[in-house]
SEROVEX-254187 format. One record per residue: residue number from 1; residue in one letter; x, y, z of N, C-alpha, C in turn. Coordinates in Angstrom, 1 decimal, padded with zeros to 4 digits. Each point is the difference from the previous one (the first is absolute). Example, Ala and Ser with C-alpha at 12.3 -4.5 7.8 and 13.67 -1.06 7.14 Angstrom:
2
rec pos = 1; code = A; n_u = 013.2; n_v = -005.7; n_w = 007.8; ca_u = -000.9; ca_v = 001.2; ca_w = 000.0; c_u = 000.9; c_v = 001.2; c_w = 000.0
rec pos = 2; code = S; n_u = -000.4; n_v = 001.1; n_w = -000.7; ca_u = 000.9; ca_v = 001.1; ca_w = 000.0; c_u = -000.8; c_v = 001.1; c_w = 000.8
This chain:
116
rec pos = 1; code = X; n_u = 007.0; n_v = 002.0; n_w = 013.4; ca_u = -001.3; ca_v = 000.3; ca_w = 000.5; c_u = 000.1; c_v = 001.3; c_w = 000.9
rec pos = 2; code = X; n_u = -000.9; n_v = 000.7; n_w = -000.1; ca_u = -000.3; ca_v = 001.6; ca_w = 000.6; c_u = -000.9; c_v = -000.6; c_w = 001.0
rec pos = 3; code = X; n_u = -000.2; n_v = 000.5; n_w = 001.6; ca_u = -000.6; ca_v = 000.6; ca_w = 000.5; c_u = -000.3; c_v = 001.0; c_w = 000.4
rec pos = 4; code = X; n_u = -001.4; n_v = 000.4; n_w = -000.1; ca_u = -000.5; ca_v = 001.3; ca_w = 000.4; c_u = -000.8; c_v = 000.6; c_w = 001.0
rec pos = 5; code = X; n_u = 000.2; n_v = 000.5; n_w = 001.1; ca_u = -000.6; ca_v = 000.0; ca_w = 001.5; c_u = -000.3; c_v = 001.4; c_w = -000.1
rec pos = 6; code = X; n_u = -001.5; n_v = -000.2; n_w = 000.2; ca_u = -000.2; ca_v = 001.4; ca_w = 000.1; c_u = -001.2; c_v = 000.3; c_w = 001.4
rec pos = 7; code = X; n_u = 000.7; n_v = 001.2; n_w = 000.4; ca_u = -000.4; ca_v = 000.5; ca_w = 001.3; c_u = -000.6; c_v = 001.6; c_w = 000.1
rec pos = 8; code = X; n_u = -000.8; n_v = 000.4; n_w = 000.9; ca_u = -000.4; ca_v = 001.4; ca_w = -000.1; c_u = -001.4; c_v = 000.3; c_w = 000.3
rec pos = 9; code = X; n_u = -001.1; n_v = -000.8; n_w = -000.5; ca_u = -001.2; ca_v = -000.3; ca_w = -000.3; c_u = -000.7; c_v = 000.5; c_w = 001.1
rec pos = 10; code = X; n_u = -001.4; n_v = 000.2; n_w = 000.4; ca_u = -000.9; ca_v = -000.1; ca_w = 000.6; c_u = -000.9; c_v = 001.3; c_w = 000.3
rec pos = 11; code = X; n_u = -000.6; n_v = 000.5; n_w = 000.7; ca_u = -001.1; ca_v = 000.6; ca_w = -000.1; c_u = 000.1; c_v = 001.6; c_w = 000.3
rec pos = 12; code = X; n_u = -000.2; n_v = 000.9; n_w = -001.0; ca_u = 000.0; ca_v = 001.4; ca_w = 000.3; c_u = -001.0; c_v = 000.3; c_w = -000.5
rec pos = 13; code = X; n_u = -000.3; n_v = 001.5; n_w = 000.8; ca_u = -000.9; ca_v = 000.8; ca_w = -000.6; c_u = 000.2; c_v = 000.9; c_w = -000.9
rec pos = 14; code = X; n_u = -001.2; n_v = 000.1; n_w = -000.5; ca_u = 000.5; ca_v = 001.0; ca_w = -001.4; c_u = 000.5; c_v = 001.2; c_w = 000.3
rec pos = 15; code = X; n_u = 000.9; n_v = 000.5; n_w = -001.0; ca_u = 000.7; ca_v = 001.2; ca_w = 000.2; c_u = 001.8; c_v = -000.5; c_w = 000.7
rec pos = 16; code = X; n_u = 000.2; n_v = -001.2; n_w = 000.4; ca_u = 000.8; ca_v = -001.2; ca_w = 001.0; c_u = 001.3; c_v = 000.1; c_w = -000.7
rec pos = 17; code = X; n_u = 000.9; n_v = -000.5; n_w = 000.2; ca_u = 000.8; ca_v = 000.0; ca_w = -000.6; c_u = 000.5; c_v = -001.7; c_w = 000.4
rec pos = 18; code = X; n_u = 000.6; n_v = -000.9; n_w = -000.7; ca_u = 000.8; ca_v = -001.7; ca_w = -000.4; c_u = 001.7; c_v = 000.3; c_w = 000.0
rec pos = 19; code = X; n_u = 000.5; n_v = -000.4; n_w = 000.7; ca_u = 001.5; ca_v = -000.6; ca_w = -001.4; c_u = 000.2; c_v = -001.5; c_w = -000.3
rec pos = 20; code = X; n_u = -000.3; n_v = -000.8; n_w = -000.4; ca_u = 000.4; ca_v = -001.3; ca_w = -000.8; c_u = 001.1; c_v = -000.3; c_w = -000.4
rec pos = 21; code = X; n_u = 000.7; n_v = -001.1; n_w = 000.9; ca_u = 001.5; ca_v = -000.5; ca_w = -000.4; c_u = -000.3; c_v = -001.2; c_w = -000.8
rec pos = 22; code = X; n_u = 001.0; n_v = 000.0; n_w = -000.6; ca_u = 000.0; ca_v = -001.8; ca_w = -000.5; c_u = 001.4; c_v = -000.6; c_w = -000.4
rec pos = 23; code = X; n_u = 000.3; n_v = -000.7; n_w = 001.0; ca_u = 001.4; ca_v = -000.8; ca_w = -000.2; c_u = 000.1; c_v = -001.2; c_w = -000.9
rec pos = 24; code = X; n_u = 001.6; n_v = 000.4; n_w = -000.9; ca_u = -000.1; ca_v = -001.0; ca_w = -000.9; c_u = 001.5; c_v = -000.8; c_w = 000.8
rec pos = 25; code = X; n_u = -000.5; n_v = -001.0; n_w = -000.6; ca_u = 001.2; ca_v = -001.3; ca_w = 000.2; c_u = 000.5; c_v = -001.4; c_w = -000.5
rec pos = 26; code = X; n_u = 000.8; n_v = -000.3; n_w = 000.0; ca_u = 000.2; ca_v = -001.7; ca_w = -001.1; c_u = 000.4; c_v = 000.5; c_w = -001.6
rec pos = 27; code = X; n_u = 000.2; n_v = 001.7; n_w = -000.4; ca_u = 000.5; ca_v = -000.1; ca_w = -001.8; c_u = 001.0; c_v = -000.6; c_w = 000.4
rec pos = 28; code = X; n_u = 000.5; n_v = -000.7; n_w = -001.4; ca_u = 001.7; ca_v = -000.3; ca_w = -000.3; c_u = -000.1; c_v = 001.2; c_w = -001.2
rec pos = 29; code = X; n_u = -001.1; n_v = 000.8; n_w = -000.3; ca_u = 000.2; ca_v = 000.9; ca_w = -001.5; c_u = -000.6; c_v = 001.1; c_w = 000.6
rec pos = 30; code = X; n_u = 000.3; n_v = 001.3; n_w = -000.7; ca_u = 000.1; ca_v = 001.4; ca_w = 000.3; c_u = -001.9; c_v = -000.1; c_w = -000.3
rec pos = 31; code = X; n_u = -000.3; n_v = 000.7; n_w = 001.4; ca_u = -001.3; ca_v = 000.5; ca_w = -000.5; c_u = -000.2; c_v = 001.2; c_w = -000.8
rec pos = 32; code = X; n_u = -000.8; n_v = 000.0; n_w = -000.8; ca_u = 000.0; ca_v = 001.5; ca_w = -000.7; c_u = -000.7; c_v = 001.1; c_w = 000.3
rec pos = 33; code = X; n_u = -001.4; n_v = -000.8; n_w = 000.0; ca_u = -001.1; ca_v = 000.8; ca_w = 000.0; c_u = -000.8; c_v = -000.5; c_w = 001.3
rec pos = 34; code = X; n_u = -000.4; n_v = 001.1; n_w = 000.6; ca_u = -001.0; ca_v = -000.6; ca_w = 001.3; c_u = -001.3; c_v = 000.9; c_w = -000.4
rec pos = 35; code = X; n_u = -001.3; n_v = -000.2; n_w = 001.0; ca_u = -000.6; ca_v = 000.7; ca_w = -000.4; c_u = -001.2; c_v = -000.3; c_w = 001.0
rec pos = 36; code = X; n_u = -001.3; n_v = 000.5; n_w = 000.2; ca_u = -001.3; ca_v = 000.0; ca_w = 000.5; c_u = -000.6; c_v = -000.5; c_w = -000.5
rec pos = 37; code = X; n_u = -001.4; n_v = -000.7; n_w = 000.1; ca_u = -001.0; ca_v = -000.3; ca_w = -000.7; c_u = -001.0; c_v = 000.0; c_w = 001.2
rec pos = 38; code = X; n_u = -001.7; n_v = 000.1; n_w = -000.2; ca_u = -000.3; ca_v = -000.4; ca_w = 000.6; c_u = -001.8; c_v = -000.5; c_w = -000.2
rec pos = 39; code = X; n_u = -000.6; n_v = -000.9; n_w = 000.4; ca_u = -001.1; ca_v = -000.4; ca_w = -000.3; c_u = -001.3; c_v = 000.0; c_w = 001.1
rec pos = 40; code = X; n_u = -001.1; n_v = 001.0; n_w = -000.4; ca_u = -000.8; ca_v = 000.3; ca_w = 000.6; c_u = -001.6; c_v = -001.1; c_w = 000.1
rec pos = 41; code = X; n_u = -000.3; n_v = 000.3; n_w = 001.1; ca_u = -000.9; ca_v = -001.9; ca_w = -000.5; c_u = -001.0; c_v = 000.8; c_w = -001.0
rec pos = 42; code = X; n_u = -000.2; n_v = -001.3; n_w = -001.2; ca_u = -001.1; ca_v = -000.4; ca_w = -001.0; c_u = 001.3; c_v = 001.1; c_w = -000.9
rec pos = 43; code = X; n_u = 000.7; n_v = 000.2; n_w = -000.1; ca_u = 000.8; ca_v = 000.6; ca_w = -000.9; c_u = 001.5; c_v = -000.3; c_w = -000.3
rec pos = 44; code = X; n_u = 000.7; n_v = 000.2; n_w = -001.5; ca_u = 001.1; ca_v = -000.4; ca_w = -000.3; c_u = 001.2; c_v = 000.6; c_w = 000.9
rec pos = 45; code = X; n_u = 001.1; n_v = -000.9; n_w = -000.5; ca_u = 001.3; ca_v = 000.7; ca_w = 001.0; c_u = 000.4; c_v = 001.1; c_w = -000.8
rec pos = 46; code = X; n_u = 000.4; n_v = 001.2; n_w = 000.3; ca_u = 000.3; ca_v = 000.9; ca_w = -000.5; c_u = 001.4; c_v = 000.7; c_w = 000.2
rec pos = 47; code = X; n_u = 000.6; n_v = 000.6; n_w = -000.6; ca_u = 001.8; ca_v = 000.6; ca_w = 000.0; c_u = -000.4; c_v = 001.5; c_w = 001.1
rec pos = 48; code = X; n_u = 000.6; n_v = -000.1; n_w = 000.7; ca_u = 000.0; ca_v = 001.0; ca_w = 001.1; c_u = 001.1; c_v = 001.2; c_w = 000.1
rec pos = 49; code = X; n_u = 001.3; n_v = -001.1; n_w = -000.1; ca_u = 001.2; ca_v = 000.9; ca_w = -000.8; c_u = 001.2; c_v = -001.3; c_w = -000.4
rec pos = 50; code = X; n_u = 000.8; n_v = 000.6; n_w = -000.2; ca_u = 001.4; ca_v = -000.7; ca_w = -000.5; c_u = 001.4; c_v = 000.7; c_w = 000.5
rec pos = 51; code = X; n_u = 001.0; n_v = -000.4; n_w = 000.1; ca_u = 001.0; ca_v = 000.7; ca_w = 000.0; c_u = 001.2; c_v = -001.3; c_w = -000.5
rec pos = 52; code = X; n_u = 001.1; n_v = 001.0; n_w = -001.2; ca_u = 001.0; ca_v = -001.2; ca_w = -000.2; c_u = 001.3; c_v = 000.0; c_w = 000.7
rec pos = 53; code = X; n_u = 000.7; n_v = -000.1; n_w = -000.3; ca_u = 001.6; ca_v = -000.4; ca_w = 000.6; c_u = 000.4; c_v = 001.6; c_w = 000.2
rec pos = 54; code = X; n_u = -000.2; n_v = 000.6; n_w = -000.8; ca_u = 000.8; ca_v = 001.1; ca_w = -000.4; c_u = -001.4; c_v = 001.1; c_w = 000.8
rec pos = 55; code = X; n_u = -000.8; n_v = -000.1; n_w = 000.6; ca_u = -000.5; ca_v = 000.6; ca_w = 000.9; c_u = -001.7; c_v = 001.1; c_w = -001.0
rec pos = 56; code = X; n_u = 000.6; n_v = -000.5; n_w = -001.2; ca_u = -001.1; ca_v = 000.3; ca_w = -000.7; c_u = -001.1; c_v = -000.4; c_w = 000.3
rec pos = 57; code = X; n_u = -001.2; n_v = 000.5; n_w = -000.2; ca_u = -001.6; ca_v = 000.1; ca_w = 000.9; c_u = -001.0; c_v = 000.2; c_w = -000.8
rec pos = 58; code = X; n_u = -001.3; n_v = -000.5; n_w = 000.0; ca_u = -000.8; ca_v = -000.3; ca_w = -000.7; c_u = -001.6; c_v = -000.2; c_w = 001.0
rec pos = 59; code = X; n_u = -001.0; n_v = 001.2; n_w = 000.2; ca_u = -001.1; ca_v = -000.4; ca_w = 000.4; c_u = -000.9; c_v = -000.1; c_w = -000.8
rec pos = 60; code = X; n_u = -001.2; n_v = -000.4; n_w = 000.3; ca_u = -001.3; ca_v = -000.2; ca_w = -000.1; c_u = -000.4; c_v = 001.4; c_w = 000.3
rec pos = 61; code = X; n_u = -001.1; n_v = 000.1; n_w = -000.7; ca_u = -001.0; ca_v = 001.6; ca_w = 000.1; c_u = -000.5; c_v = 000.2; c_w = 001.2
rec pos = 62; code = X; n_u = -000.6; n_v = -001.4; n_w = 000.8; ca_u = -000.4; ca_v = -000.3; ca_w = 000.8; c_u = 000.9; c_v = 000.6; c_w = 001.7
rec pos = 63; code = X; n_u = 001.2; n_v = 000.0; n_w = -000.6; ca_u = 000.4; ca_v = 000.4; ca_w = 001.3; c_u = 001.4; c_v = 001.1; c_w = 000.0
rec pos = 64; code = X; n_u = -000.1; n_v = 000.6; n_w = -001.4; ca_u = 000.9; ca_v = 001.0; ca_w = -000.4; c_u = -000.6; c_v = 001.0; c_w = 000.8
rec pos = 65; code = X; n_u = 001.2; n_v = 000.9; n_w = 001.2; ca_u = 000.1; ca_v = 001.1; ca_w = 000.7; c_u = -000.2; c_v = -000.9; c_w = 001.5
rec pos = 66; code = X; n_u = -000.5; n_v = -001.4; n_w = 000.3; ca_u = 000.2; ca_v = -000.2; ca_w = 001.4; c_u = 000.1; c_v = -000.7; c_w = 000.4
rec pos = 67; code = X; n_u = 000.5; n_v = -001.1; n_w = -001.2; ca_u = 001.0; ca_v = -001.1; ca_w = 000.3; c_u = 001.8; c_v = 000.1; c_w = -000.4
rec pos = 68; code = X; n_u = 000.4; n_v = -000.5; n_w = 001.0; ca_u = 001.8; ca_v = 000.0; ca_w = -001.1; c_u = 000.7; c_v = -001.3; c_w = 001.0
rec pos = 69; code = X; n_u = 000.1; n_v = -000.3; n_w = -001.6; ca_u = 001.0; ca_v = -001.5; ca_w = 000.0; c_u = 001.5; c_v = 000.1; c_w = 000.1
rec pos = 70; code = X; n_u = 000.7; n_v = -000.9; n_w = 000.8; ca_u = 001.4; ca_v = 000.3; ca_w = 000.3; c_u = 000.7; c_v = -001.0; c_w = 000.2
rec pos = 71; code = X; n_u = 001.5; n_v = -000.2; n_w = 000.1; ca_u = 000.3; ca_v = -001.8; ca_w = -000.2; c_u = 001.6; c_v = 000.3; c_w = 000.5
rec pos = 72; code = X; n_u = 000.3; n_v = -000.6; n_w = 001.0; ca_u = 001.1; ca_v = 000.3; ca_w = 000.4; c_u = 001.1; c_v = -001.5; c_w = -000.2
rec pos = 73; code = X; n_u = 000.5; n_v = -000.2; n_w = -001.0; ca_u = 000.9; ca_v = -000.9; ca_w = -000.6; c_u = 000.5; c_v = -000.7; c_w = 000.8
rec pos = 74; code = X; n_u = 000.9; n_v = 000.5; n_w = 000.8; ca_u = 000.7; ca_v = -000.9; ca_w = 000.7; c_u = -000.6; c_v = -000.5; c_w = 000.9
rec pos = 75; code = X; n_u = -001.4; n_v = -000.1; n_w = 000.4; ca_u = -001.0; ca_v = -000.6; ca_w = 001.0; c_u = -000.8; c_v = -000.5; c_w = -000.5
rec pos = 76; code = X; n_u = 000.2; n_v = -000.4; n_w = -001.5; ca_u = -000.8; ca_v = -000.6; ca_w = -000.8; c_u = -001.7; c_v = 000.6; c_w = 000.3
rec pos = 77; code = X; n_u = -000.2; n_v = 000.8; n_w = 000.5; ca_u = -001.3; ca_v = 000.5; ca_w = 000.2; c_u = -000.4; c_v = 001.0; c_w = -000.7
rec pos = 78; code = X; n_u = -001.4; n_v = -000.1; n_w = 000.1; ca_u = -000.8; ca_v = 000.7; ca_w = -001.1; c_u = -001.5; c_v = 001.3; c_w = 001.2
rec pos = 79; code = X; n_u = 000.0; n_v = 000.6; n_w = 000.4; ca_u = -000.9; ca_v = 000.9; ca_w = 000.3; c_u = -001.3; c_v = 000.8; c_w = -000.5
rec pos = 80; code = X; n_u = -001.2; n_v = -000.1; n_w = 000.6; ca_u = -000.9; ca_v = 000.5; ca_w = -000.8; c_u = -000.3; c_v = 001.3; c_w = 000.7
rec pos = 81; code = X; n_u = -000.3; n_v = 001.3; n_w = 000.2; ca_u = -000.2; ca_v = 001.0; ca_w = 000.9; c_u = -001.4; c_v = 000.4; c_w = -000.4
rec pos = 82; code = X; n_u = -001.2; n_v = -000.2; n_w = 000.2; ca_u = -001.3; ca_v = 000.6; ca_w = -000.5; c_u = -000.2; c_v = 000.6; c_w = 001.3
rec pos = 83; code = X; n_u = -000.5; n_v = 001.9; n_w = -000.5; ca_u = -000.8; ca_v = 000.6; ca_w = 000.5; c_u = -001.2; c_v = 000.7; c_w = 000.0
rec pos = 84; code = X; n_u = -000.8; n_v = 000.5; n_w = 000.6; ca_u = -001.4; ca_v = 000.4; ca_w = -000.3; c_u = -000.9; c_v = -001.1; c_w = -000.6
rec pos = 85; code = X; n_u = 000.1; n_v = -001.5; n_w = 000.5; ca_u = -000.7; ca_v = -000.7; ca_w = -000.3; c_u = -001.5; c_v = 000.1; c_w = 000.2
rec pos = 86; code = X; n_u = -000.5; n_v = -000.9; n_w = -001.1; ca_u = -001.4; ca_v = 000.4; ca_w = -000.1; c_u = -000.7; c_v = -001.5; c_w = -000.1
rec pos = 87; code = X; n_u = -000.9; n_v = -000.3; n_w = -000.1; ca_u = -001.0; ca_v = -001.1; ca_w = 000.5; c_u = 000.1; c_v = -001.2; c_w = -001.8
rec pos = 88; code = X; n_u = -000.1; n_v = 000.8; n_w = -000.5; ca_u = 000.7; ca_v = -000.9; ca_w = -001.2; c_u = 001.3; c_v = 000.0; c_w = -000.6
rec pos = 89; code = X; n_u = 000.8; n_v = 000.2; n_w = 001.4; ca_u = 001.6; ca_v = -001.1; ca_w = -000.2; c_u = -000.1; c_v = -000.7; c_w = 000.7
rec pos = 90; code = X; n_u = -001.4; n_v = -000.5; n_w = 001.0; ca_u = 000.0; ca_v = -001.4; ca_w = 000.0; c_u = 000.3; c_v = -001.2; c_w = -000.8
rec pos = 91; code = X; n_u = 000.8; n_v = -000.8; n_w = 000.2; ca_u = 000.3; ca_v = -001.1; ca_w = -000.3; c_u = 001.2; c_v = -000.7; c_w = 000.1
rec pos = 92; code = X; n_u = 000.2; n_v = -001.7; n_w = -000.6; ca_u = 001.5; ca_v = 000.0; ca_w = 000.5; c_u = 001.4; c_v = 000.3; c_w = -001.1
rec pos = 93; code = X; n_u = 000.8; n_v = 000.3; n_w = 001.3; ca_u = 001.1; ca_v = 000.2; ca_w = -001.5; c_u = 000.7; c_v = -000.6; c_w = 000.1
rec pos = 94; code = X; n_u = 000.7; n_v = -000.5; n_w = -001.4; ca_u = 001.2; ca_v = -000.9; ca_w = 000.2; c_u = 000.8; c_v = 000.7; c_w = -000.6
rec pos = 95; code = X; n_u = 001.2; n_v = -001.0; n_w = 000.6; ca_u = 001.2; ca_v = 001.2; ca_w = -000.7; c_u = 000.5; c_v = -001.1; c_w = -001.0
rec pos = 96; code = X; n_u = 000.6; n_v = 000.9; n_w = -001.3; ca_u = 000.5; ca_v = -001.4; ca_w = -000.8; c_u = 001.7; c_v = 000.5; c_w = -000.6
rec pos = 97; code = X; n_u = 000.6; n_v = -001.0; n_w = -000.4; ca_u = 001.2; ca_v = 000.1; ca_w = -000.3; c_u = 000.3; c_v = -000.7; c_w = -001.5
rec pos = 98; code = X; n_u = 001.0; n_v = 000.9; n_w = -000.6; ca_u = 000.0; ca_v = -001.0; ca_w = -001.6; c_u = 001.8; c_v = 000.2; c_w = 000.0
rec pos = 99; code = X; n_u = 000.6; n_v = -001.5; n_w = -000.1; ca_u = 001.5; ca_v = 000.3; ca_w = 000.1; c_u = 000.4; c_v = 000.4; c_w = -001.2
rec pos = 100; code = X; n_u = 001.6; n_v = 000.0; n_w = -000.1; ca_u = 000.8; ca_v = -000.1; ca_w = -001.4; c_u = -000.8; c_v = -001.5; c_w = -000.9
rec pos = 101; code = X; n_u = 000.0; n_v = -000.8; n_w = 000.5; ca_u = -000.6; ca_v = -001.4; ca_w = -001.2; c_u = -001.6; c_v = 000.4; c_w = -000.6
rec pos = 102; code = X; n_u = -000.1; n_v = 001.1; n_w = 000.7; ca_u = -001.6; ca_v = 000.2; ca_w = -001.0; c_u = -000.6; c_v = -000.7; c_w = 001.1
rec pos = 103; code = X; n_u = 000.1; n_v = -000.6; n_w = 000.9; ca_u = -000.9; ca_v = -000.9; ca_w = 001.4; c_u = -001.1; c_v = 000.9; c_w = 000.5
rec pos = 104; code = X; n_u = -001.2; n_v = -000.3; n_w = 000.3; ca_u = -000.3; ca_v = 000.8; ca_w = 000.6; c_u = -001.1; c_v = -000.7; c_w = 001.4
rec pos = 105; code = X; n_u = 000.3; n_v = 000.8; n_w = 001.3; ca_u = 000.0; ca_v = -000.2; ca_w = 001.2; c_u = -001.9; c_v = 000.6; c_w = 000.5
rec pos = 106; code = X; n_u = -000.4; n_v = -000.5; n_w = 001.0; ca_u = -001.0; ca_v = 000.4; ca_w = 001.0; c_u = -000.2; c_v = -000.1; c_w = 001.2
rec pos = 107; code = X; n_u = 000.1; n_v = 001.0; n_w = 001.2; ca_u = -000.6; ca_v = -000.3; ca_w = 001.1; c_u = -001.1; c_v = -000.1; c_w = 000.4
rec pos = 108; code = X; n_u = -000.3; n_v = -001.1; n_w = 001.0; ca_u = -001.5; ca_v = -000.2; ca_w = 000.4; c_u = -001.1; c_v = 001.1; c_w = 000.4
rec pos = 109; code = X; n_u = 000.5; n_v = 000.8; n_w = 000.2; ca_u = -000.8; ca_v = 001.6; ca_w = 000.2; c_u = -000.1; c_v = 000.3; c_w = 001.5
rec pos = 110; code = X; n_u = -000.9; n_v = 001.6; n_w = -000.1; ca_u = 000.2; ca_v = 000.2; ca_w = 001.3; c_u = -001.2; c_v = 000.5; c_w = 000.2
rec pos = 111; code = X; n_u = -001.0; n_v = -000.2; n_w = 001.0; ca_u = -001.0; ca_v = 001.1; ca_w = -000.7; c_u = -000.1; c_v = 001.2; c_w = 000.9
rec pos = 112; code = X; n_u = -000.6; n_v = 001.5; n_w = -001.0; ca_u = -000.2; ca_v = 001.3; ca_w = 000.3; c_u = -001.3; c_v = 000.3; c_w = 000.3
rec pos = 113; code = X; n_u = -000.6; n_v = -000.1; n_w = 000.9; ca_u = -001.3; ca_v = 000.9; ca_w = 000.2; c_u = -000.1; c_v = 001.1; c_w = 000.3
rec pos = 114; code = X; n_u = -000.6; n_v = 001.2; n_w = -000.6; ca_u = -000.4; ca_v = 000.8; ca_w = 000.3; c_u = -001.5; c_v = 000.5; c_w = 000.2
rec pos = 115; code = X; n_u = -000.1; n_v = 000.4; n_w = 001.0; ca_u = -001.6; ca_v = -000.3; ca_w = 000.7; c_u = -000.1; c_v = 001.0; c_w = 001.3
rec pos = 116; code = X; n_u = -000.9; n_v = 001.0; n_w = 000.2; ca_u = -000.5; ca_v = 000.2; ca_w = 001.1; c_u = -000.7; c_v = -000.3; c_w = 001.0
């Protein structure tokens, strides 16, 4: 069993800048893939970014040029860095994890407001 604690969250203004950690703990198996998600109220969860083992990276449209995902292995941690936020990257994000067994992981979220 994966835990996933994710921290970072809370209230900027637009134009603001976040960074979002999220600590993993408890694999006995190699995580592979970590990643973002996040869900805006009355709307689906959505892929924010990804990053795998091998440091390879993967955004969303949505936040290509001012977000970047980062994951520092041996801290089992995963980082979110969003800048120039704007009023619809409100929402919460979770961070998620998928190991070597194909398992795949969720943290409770965190939430982002952005609001003036």
């Amino acid at each position: 069993q994966v835990q996933l604690v994710e921290s970072g969250g809370g209230l900027v203004q637009p134009g603001g800048s976040l960074r979002l950690s999220c600590a993993a703990s408890g694999s006995r198996w190699r995580i592979v893939t970590m990643g973002w998600y996040r869900q805006a109220p009355g709307k689906q969860r959505e892929l924010v970014a990804t990053i795998d083992s091998g440091g390879n990276t993967n955004y969303a449209d949505s936040g290509k040029g001012r977000f970047t995902i980062s994951r520092d292995n041996a801290k089992n941690t995963l980082y979110l860095q969003m800048n120039s936020l704007k009023p619809e990257d409100t929402a919460v994000y979770y961070c998620y994890a998928r190991s070597s067994l194909g398992l795949n992981y969720w943290g409770k979220g965190t939430l982002v407001t952005v609001s003036s």
